[in-house]
Rosetta silent file (secondary structure, phi, psi, omega in degrees, C-alpha in Angstrom):
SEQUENCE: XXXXXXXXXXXXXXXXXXXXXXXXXXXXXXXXXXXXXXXXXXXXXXXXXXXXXXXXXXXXXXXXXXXXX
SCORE:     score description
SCORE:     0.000 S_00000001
   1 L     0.000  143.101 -169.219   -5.054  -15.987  -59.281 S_00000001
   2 L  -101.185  140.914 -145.394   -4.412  -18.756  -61.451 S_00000001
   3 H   -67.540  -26.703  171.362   -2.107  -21.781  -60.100 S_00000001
   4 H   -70.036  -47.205  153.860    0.406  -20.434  -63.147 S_00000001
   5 H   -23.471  -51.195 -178.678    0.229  -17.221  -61.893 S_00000001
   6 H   -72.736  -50.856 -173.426    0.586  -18.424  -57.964 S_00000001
   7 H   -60.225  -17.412 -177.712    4.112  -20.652  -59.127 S_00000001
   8 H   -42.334  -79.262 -179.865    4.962  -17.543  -60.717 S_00000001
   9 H   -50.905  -48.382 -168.908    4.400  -15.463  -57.825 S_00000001
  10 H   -59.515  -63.687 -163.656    5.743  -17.903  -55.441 S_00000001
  11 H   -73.916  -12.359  170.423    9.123  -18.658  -57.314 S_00000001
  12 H   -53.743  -28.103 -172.969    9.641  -14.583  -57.817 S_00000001
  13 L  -110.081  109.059   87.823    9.641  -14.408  -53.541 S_00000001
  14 L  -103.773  -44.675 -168.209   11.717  -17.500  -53.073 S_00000001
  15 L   -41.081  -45.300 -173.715   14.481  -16.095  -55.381 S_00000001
  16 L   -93.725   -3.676  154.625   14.815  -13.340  -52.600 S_00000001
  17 L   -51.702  149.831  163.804   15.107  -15.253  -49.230 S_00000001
  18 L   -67.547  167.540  175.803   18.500  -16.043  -47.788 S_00000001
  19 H   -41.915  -40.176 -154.280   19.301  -19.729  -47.929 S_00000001
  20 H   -92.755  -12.646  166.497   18.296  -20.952  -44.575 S_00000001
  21 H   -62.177  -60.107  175.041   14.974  -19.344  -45.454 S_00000001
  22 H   -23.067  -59.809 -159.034   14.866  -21.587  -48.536 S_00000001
  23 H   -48.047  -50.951  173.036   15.615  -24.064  -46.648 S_00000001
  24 H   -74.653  -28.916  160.806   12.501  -23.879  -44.433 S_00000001
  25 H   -74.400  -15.012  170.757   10.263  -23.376  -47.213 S_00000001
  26 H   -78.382  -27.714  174.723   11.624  -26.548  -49.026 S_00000001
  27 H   -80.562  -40.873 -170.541   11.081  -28.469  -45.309 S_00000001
  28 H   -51.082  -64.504 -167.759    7.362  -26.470  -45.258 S_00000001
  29 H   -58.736  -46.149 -176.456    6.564  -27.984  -48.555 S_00000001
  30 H   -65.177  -28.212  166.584    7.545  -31.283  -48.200 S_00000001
  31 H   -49.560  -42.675 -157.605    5.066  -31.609  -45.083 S_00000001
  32 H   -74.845   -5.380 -141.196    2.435  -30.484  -47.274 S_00000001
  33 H   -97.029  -50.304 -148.958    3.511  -33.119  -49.707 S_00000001
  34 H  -112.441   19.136  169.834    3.349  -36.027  -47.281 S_00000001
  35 L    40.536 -156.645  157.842    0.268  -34.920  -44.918 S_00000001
  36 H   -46.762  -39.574 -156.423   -0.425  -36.849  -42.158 S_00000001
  37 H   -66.284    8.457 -173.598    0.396  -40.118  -42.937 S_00000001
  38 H   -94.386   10.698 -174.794    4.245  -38.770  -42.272 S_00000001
  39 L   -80.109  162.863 -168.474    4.387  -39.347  -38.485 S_00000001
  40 L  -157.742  152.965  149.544    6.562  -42.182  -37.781 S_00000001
  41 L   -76.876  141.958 -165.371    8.542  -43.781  -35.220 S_00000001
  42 L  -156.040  146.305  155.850   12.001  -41.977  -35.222 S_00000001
  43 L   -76.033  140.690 -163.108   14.782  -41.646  -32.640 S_00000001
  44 L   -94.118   66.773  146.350   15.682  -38.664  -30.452 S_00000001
  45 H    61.752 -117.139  172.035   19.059  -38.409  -31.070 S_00000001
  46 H   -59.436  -25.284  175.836   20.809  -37.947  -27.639 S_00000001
  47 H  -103.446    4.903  158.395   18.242  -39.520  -25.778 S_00000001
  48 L   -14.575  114.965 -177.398   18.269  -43.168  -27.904 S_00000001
  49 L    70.343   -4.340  162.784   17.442  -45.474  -25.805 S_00000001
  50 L   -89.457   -5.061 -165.668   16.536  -43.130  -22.890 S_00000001
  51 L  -175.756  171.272  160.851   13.288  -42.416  -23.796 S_00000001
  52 L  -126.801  138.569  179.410   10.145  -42.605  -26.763 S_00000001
  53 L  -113.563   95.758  160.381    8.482  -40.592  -28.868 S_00000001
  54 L   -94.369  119.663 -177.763    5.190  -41.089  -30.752 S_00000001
  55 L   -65.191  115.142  164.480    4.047  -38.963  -33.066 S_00000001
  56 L   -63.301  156.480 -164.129    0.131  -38.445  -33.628 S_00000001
  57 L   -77.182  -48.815  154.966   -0.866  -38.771  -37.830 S_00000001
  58 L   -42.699    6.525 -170.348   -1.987  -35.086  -37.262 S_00000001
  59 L  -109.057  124.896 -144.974    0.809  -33.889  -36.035 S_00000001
  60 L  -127.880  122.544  156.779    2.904  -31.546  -38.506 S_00000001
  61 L   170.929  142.069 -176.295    6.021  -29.953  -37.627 S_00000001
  62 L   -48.334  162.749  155.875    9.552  -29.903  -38.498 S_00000001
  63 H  -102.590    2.206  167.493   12.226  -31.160  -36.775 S_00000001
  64 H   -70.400  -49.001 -160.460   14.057  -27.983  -36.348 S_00000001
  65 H   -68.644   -3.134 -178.651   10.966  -26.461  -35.277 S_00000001
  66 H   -89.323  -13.524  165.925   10.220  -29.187  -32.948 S_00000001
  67 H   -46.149  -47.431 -160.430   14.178  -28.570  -31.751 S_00000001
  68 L   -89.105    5.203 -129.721   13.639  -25.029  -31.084 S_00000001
  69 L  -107.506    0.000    0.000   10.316  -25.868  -29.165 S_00000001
């Protein structure tokens, strides 16, 4: 399959997910975008200032999916 062919394919199944699907393939993508190099220091939300989080540069994963986790 040819990469015109694959965007093709690809935006023909996006069209027919619900939104929140979208939504996670548009989070999905953007990982792939920004590889490792996207870990960061970040805050956890309710526990700010209770507690730290480091990310390893291999380490890939959303934050919903690290939410639901």
């Amino acid at each position: 399959m040819t990469r015109p062919q694959m965007e093709k394919w690809i935006a023909e199944h996006i069209r027919q997910l619900p939104e929140d699907a979208v939504q996670d393939v548009l989070d999905f993508v953007r990982t792939l975008g920004n590889g490792p190099q996207c870990a960061k220091r970040r805050p956890l939300g309710l526990l700010k200032g209770k507690g730290k989080c480091r990310l390893g540069e291999d380490f890939i994963m959303t934050d919903e999916e690290m939410l639901r986790s």
